[in-house]
C-alpha positions in Angstrom: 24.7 -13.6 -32.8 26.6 -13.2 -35.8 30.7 -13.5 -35.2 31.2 -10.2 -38.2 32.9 -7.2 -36.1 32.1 -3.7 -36.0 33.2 -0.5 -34.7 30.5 1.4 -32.3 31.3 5.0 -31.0 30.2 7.5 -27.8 30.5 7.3 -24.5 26.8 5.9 -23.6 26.5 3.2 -26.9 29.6 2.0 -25.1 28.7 1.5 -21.8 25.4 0.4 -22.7 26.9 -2.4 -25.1 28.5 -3.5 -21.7 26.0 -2.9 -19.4 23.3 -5.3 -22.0 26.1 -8.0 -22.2 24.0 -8.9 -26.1 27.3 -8.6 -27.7 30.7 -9.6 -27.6 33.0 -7.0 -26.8 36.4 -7.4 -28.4 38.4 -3.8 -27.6 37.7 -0.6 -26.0 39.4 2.5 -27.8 40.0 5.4 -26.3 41.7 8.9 -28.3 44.6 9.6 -26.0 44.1 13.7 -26.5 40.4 13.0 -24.9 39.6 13.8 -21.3 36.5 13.2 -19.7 35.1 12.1 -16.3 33.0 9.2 -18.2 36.2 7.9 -19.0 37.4 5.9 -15.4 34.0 4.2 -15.2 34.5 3.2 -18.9 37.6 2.0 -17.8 36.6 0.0 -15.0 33.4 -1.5 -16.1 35.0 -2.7 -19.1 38.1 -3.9 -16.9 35.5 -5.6 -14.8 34.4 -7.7 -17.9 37.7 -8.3 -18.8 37.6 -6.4 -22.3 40.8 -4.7 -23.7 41.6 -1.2 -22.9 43.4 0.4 -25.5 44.3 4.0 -25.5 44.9 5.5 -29.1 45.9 8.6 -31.3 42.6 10.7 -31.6 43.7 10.3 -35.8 43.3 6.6 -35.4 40.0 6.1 -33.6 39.2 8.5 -36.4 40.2 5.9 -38.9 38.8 3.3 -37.1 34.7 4.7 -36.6 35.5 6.7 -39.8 34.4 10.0 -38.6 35.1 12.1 -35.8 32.3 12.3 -33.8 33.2 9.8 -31.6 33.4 11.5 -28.2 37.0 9.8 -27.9 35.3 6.3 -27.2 34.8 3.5 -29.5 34.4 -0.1 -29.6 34.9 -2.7 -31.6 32.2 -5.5 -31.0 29.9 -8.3 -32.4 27.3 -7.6 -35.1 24.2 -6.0 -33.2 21.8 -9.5 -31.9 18.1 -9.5 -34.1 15.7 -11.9 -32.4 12.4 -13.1 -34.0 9.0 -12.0 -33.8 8.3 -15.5 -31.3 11.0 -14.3 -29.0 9.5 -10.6 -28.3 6.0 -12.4 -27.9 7.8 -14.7 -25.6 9.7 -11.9 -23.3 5.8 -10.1 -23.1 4.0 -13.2 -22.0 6.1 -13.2 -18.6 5.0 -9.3 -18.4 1.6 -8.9 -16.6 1.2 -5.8 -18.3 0.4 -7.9 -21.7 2.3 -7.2 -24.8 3.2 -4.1 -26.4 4.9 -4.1 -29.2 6.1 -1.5 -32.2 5.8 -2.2 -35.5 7.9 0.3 -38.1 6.5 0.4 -41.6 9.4 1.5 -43.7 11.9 3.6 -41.4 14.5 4.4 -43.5 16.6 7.1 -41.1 19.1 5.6 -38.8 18.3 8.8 -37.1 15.0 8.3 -36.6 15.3 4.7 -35.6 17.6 5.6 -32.9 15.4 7.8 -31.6 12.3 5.8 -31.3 14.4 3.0 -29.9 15.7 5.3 -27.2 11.7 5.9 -26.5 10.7 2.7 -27.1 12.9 1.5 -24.4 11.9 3.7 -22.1 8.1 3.4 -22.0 8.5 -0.4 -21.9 8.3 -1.4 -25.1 8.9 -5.6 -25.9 10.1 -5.3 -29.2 10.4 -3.1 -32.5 9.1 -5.2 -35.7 10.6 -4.0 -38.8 9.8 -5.7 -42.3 13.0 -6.3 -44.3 13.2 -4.5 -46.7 13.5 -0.6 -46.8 14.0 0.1 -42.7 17.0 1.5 -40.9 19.5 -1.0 -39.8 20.3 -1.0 -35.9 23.8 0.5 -37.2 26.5 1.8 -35.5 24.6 5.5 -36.6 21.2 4.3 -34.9 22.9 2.9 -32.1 24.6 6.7 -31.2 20.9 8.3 -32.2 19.1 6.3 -29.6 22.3 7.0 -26.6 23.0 3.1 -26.6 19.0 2.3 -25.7 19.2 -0.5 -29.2 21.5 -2.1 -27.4 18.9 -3.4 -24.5 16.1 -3.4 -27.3 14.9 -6.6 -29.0 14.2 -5.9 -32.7 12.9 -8.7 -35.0 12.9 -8.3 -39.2 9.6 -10.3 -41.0 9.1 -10.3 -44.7 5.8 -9.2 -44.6 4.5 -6.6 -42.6 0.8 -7.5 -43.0 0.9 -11.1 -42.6 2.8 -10.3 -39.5 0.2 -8.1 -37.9 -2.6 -11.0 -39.0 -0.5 -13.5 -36.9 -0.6 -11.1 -34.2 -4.5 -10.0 -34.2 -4.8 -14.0 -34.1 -3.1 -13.8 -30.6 -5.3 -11.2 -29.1 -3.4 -8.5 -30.0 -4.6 -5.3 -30.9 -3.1 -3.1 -34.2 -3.1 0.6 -33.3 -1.9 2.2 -36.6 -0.6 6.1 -36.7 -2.1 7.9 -39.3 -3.0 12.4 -38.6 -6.3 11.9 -41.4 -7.8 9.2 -38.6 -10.6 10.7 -36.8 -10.2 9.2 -33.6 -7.5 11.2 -31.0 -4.9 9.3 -29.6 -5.8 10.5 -26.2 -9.4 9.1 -26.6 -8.4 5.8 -27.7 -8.3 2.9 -25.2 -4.9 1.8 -25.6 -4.1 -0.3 -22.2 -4.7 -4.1 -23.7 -2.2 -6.1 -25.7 -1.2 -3.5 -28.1 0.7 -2.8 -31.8 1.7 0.3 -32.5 2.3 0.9 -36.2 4.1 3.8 -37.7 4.5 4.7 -40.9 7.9 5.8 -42.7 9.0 9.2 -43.2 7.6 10.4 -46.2 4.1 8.3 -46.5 3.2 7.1 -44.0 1.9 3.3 -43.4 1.3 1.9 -46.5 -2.6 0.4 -47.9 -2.0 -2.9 -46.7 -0.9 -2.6 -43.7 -3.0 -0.1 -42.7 -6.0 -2.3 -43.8 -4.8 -4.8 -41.1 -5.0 -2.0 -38.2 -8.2 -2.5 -36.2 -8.5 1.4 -35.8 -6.0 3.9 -36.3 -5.6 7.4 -34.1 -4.4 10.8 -34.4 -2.1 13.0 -32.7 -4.3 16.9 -32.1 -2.6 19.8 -32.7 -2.7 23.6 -33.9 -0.6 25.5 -36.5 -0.2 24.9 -40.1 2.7 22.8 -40.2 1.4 19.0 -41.5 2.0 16.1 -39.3 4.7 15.4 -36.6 7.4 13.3 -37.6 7.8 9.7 -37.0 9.9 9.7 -34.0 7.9 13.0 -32.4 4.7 10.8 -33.1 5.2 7.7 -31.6 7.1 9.2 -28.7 3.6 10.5 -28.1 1.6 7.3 -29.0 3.9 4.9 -26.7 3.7 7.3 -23.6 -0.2 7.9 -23.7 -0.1 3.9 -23.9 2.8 3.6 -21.3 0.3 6.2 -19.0 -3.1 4.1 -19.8 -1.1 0.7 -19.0 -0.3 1.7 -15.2 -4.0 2.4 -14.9 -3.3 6.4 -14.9 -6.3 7.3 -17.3 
């Protein structure tokens, strides 16, 4: 955990900062001209940890986030905690339910990284697999997007996407990859082994060589002439038809 500080805002990336206990919690701001009944159990659960209270000028939490869509909260905390690809594989290994894991080819929206986090938290996702270079950082701006889920969600950076996905094939896991040209429907797939879900960035999608290391790729059905769903919309729907398959609902 790296010992840099920085300023995280909204009620729920708050509390769920405390409730994780991932990082260190150095202050808890609150705009003095802000009332709201998640306040007092802000209040007291950070009390409870012993972290600072402080209550400020609504101007200088302003200055402080450097916006002012902060809800009146904000915290100033420890940079957010990346773990490796060996710890996520670790964390499934003690889940019966085998891995599942979600691999993001090039998300570049904080937005949209927030969002699938929030998702991929919900539907029991081990870890979020990212390659370094051109993806979203779990920033402050992610961290709001996803209502504080990144803070309970392990999230590993490789340097190669496609080597990665090799290493995990070699461990019995199988690469599901996103793509709406694929022929087979993400609803007819088989989906309840160990499982990587890959999904492309925003614009085009997973790139050649990482797609070549899917063993099959799926589809998403739909009507209409609008193109394809967005990434967040689309694997919101991949994880959950997984997440239903996995509890033997098929």
């Amino acid at each position: 955990m790296g010992g840099k500080a920085t300023m995280i805002w909204g009620f729920h990336p708050v509390a769920e900062a405390m409730r994780a206990g991932r990082r260190r919690l150095y202050a808890v701001f609150l705009a003095r001209e802000k009332t709201d009944a998640r306040v007092e159990p802000l209040v007291q659960m950070a009390e409870r940890l012993g972290i600072a209270v402080q209550a400020v000028p609504a101007a200088k939490l302003t200055a402080l986030v450097g916006h002012g869509r902060h809800q009146g909260v904000g915290a100033r905390v420890s940079e957010y905690p990346l773990c490796t690809l060996e710890d996520i594989l670790a964390s499934a290994a003690a889940d019966p339910m085998k891995p599942f894991i979600l691999v993001l080819d090039q998300i570049v929206d904080p937005q949209n990284l927030g969002a699938i986090a929030r998702t991929a938290h919900c539907a029991g996702i081990h870890g979020i697999v990212m390659p370094k270079n051109r993806s979203a950082p779990p920033s402050p701006a992610a961290c709001k997007a996803s209502a504080g889920a990144l803070e309970h969600m392990a999230m590993a950076y490789v340097t190669n996407i496609a080597n990665t996905l090799k290493g995990l094939k070699s461990r019995g896991v199988w690469i599901a990859g996103a793509d709406h040209r694929a022929g087979g429907s993400v609803f007819e797939t088989a989906l309840s082994g160990p499982l990587a879900i890959v999904i492309g960035g925003e614009e085009k999608g997973i790139r050649p060589l990482v797609k070549k290391q899917c063993d099959f790729t799926l589809c998403i059905p739909q009507t209409g002439p609008i193109g394809s769903l967005n990434a967040s919309a689309a694997a919101a729907i991949i994880m959950y038809e997984a997440f239903r398959q996995r509890r033997g609902r098929q």
